[in-house]
C-alpha positions as CSV (number, residue, x, y, z in Angstrom):
1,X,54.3,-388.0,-51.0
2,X,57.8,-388.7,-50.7
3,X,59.0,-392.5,-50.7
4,X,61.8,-394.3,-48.3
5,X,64.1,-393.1,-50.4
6,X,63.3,-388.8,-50.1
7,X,62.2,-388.9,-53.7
8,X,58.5,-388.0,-54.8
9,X,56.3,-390.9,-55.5
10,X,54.6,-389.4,-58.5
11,X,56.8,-387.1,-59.7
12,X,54.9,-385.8,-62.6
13,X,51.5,-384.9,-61.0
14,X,53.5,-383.3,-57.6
15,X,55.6,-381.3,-60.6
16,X,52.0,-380.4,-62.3
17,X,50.7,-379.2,-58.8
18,X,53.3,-377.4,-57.1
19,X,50.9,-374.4,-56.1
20,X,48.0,-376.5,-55.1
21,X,50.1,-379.1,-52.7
22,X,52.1,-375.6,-50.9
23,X,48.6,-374.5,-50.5
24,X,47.6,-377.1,-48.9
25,X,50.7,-377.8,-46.3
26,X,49.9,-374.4,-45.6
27,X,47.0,-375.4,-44.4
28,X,48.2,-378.0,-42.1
29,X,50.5,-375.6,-40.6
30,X,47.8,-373.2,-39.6
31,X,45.3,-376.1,-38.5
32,X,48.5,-376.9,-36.2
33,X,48.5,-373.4,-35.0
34,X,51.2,-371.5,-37.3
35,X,50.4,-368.3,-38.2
36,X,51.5,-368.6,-41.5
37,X,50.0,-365.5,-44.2
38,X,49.4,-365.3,-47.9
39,X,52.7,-363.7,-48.7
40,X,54.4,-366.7,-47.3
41,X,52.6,-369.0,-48.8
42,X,53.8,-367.2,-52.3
43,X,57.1,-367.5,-51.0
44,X,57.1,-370.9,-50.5
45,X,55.5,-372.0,-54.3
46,X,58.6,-369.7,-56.1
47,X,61.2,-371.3,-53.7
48,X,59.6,-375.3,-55.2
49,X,59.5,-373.9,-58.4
50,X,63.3,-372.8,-58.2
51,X,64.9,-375.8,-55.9
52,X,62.4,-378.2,-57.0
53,X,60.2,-381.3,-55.3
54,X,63.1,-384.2,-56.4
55,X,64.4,-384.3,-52.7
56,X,63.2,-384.5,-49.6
57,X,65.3,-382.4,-48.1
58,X,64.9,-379.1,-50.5
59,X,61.3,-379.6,-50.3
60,X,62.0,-379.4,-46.2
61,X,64.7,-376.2,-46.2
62,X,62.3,-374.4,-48.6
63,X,59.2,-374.4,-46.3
64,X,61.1,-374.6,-43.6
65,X,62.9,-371.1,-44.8
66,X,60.1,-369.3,-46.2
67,X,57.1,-370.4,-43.7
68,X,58.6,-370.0,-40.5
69,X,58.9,-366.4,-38.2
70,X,60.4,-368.0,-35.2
71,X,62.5,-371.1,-33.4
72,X,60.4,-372.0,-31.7
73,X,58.1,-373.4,-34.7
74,X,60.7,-375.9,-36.1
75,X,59.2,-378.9,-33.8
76,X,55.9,-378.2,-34.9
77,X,57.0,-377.5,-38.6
78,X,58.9,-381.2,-38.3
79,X,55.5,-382.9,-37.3
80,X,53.3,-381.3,-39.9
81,X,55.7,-382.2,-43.0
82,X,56.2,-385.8,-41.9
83,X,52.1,-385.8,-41.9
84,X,51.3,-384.2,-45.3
85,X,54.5,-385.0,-47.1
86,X,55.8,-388.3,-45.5
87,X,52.4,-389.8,-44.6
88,X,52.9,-390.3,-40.8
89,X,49.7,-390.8,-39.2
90,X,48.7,-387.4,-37.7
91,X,48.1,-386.7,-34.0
92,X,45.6,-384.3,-33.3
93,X,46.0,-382.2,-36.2
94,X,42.8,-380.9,-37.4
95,X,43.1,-378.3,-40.3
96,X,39.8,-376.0,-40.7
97,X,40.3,-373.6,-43.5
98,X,38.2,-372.4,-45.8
99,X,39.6,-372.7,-49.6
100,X,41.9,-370.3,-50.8
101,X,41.3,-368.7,-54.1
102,X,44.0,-368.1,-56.5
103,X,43.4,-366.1,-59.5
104,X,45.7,-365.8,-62.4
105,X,46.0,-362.5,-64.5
106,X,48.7,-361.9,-67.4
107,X,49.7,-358.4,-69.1
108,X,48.1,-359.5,-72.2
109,X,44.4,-359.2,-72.4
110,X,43.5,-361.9,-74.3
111,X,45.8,-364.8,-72.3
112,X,44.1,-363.7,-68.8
113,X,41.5,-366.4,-67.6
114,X,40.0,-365.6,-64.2
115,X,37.0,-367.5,-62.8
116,X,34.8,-364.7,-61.1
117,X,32.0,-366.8,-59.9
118,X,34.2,-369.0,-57.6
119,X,36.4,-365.5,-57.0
120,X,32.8,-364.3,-55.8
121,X,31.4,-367.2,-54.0
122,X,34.3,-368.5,-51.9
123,X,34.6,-367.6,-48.5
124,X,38.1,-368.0,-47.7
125,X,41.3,-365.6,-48.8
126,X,41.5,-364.5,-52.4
127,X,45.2,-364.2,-53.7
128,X,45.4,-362.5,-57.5
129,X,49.1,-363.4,-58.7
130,X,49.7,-361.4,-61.8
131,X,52.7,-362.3,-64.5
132,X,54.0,-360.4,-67.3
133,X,53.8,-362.7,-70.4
134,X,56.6,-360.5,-72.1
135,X,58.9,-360.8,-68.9
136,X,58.8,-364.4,-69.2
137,X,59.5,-364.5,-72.9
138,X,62.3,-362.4,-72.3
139,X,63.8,-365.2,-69.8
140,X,63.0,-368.2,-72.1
141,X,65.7,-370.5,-73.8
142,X,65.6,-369.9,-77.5
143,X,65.7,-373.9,-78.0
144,X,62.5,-374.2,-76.2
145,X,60.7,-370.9,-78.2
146,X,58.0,-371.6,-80.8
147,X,58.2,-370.3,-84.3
148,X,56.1,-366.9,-83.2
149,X,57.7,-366.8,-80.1
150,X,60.6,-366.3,-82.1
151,X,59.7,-363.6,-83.9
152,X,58.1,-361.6,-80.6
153,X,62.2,-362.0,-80.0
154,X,63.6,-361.4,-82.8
155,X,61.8,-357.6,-82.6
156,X,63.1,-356.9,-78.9
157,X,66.3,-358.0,-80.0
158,X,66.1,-355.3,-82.6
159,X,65.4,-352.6,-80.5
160,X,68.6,-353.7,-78.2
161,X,70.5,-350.2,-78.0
162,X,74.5,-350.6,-78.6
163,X,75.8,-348.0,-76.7
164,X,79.6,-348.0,-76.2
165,X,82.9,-347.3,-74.5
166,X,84.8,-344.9,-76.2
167,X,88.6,-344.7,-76.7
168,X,91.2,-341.7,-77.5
169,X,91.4,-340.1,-80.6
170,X,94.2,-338.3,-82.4
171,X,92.3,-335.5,-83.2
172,X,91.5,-332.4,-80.8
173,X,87.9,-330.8,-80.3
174,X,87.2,-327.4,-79.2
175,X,86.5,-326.8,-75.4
176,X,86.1,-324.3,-72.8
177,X,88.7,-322.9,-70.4
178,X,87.9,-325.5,-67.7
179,X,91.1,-327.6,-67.3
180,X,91.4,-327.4,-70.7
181,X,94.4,-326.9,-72.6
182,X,95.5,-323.8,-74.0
183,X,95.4,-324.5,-78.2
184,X,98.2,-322.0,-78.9
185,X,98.1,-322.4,-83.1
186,X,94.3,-321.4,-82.7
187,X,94.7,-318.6,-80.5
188,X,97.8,-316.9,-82.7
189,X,95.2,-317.2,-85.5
190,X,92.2,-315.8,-83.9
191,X,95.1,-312.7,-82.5
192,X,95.0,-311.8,-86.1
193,X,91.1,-310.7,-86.5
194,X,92.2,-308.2,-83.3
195,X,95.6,-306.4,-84.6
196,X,97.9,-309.1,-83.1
197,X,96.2,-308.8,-79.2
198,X,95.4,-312.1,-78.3
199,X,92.0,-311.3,-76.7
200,X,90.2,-314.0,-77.4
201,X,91.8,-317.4,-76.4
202,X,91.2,-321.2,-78.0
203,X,91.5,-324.0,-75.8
204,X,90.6,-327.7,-76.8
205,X,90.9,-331.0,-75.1
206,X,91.8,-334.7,-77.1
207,X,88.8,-336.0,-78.8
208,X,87.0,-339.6,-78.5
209,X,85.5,-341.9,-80.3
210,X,83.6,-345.1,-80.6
211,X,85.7,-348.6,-79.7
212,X,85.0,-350.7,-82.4
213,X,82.8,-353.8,-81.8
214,X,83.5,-356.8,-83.0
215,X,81.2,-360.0,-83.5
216,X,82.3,-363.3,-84.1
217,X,79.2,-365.9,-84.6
218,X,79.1,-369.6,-84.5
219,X,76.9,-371.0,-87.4
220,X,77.6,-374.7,-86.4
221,X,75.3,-377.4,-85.6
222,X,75.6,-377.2,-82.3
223,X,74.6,-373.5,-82.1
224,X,71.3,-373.8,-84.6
225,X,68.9,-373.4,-81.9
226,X,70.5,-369.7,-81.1
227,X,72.2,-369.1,-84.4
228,X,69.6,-366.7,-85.7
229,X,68.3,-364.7,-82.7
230,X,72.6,-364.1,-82.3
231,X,72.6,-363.2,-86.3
232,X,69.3,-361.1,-85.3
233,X,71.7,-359.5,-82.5
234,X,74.4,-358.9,-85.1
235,X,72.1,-356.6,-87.4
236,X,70.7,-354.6,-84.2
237,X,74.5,-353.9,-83.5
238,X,75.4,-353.4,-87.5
239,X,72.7,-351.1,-87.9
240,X,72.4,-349.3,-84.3
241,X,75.8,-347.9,-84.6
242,X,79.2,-346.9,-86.3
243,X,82.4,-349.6,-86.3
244,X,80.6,-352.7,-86.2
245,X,82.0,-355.8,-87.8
246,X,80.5,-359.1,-87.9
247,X,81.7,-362.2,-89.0
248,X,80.8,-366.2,-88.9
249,X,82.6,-368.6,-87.9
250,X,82.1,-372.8,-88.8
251,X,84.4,-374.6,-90.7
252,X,85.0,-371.0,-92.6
253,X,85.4,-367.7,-91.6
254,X,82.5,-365.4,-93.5
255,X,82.4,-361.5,-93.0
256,X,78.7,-360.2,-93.2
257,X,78.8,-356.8,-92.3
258,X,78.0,-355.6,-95.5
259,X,74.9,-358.3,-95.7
260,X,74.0,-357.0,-92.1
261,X,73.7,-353.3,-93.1
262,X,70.5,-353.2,-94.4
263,X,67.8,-351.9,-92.7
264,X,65.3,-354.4,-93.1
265,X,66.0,-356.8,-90.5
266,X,64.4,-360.0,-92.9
267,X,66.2,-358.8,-95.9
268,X,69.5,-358.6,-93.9
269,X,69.1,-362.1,-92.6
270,X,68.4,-363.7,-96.0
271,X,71.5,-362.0,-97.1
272,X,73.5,-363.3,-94.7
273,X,72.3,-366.5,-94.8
274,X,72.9,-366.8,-98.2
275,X,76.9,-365.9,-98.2
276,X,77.5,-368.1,-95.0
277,X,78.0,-371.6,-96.6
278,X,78.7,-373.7,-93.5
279,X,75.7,-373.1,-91.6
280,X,74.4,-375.7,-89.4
281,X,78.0,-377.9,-90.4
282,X,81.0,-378.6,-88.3
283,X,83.0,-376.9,-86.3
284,X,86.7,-375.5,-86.5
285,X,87.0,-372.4,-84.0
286,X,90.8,-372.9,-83.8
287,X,91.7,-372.8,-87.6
288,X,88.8,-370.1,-88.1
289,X,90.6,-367.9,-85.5
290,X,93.5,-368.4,-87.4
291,X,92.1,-366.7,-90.0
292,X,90.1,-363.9,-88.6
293,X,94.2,-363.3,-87.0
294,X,96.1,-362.9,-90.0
295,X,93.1,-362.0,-92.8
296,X,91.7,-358.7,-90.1
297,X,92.1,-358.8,-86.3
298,X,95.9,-358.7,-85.2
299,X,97.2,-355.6,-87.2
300,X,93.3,-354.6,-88.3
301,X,90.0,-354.9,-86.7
302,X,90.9,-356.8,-83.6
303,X,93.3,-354.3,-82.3
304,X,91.6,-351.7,-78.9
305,X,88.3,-353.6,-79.8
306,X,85.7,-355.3,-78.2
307,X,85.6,-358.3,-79.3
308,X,82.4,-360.8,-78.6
309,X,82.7,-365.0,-79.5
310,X,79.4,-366.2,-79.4
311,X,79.6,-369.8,-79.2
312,X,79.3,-373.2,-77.0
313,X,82.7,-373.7,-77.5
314,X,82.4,-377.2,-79.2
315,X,86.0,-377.2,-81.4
316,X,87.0,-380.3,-83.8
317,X,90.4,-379.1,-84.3
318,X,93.2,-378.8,-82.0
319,X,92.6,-376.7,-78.5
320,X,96.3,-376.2,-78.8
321,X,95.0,-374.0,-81.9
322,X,92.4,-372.3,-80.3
323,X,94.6,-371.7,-77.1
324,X,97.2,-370.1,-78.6
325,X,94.8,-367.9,-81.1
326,X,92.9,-367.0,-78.1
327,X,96.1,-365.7,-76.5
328,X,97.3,-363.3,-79.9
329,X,93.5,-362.1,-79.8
330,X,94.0,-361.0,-76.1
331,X,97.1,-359.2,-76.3
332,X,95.5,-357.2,-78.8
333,X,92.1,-356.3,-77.8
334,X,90.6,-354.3,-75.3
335,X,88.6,-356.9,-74.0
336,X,87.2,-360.5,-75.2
337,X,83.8,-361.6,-73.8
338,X,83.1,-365.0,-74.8
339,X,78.6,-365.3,-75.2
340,X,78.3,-369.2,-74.4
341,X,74.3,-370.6,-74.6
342,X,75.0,-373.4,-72.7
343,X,76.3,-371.7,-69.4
344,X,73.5,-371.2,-68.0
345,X,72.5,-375.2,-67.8
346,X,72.7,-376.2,-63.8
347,X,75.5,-377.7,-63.4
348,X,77.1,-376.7,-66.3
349,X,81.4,-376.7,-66.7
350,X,83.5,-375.9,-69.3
351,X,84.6,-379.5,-69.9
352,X,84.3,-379.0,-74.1
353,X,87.8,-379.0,-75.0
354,X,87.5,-376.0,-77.3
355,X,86.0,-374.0,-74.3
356,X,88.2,-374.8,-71.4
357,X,91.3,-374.4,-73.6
358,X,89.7,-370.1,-74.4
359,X,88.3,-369.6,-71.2
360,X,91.7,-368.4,-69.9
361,X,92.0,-365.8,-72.1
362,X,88.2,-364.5,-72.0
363,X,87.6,-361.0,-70.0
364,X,84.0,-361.8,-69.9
365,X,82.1,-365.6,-69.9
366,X,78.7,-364.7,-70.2
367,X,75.3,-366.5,-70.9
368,X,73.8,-366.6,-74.4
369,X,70.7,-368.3,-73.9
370,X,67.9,-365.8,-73.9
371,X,66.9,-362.3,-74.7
372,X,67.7,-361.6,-71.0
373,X,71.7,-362.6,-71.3
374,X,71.4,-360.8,-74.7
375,X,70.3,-357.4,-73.2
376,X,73.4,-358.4,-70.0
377,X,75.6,-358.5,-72.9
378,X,74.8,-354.9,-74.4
379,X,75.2,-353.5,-70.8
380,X,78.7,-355.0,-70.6
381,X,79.7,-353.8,-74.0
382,X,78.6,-350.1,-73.1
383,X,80.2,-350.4,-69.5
């Protein structure tokens, strides 16, 4: 299967079959008398799925990881994969195994296809693997979602809770005696109800309240495949709690918390999308910045907040714009959590200019990808 080179001589059927060819080394193994069980065997298909089938030698660690119990297997392990998966002529392996059955069920009723004839008739094992269909929505790309995929989405993402960390406040609430402090102006005035005896002592403690959260979207062209479910994101945290502001940034800088505060989630989306001009244009996070800076976040907004950039980090302008902007938004909030959609790529490094020139000044740098990094990012706002 694999050519002189280590690489897989049909690459798109092996890809198509990845279940049905681990099966069958299995079956090699045991016909060259490896123990090798079911649960192994599952082992091995996730651990192709995840490292893939382009190289030899990931194909080899994989099995060789996930098959084997003891050392003393390896040299019988290194004769069996150069016959199934190199071709080598075989000597004396025989496999005798009966077929093993894999059935197929799903959480959703209607998706789940299981053949129970050949689950009855066959004589061999019978593994049932069961998924959760809504599991592995929750993990998939937004670029690579259909149309009602989308919308199956764009409802989790609207029951995402926005919990929060909360910050001092100037004002004092009443408490107990427990190392509290003694609230001397209530206690004179409560004296008064009992002739001056101060019988019945106030204490209070300092008060909290919500940090403010604040959202800053990119609308670009770069970012359509993820700009709605993160506008979708913006609404749940508009509407889920207090001192939210959201804003979009492009080649403009839009505010649309008030569009954001309705609570229908399609009416608040057309709104939005109406009062963002520069949706789907270029890209100028730098001068943008400078905006948000001097228009609300240095002496307003920005200042002991949370403050989220959702964006892949593609910049037009200057990075010696965006850098310093990044740095007067860092002295001022409490943290910065840059959201970027293309981190998660294998491989991927900050090599856009706009992103290595923030990344410095980011608390957080966090994937943005899928409903998954969406519901990450919630925890890390509350924590």
């Amino acid at each position: 299967m694999f050519d002189s080179a280590g690489r897989p001589e049909n690459r798109a059927e092996v890809q198509n079959s990845v279940s049905t060819i681990a099966i069958g080394f299995a079956r090699v193994l045991r016909g060259s008398g490896l123990s090798i069980p079911v649960s192994r065997v599952m082992l091995f298909v996730e651990a192709l799925r995840l490292s893939g089938i382009d190289k030899r030698s990931s194909v080899y660690w994989s099995g060789r990881v996930t098959l084997l119990q003891d050392p003393e297997e390896i040299l019988i392990y290194n004769h069996a994969f150069a016959v199934f998966w190199e071709g080598q002529r075989s000597k004396g392996i025989e496999v005798v195994m009966p077929p093993i059955t894999v059935t197929l069920a799903t959480d959703d009723p209607s998706q789940e296809s299981i053949d129970n004839d050949a689950e009855t008739n066959s004589p061999g094992p019978k593994v049932a693997v069961r998924f959760s269909r809504i599991e592995t929505l929750k993990a998939k790309d937004f670029s690579d979602c259909s149309s009602g995929e989308l919308r199956e989405l764009h409802q989790l993402i609207g029951n995402l809770k926005f919990s929060s960390s909360r910050r001092a406040s100037l004002r004092k609430r009443d408490a107990k005696k427990n190392n509290k402090k003694l609230n001397v102006s209530k206690s004179v005035r409560k004296a008064f109800e009992t002739d001056g005896e101060p019988v019945y002592l106030k204490y209070s403690r300092k008060d909290t309240r919500p940090r403010r959260l604040v959202l800053l979207l990119d609308v670009s062209g770069s970012m359509e495949p993820y700009a709605r479910a993160l506008i979708r994101l913006a609404h749940a945290a508009v509407v889920g709690r207090a001192d939210v502001e959201a804003f979009t940034v492009g080649t403009r800088l839009t505010r649309i918390t008030r569009e954001l505060a309705s609570r229908d989630p399609d009416a608040a989306l057309r709104s939005a999308a109406d009062s963002v001009r520069d949706w789907s244009g270029g890209t100028r996070l730098g001068a943008t910045l400078t905006e948000f800076n001097n228009e609300w976040g240095i002496r307003g907004y920005a200042r002991g907040a949370l403050l989220v950039i959702l964006s892949d980090g593609w910049d037009r302008g200057s990075p010696d714009v965006l850098r310093t902007q990044m740095e007067r938004l860092q002295r001022v909030t409490h943290r910065l959590i840059w959201v970027n959609p293309l981190k998660y790529t294998p491989g991927y490094a900050p090599l856009a200019q706009g992103m290595a020139a923030a990344l410095p000044y980011t608390d957080e740098f966090i994937e943005g990808h899928s409903f998954d990094s969406l519901e990450r990012l919630t925890e890390i706002i509350a924590s």
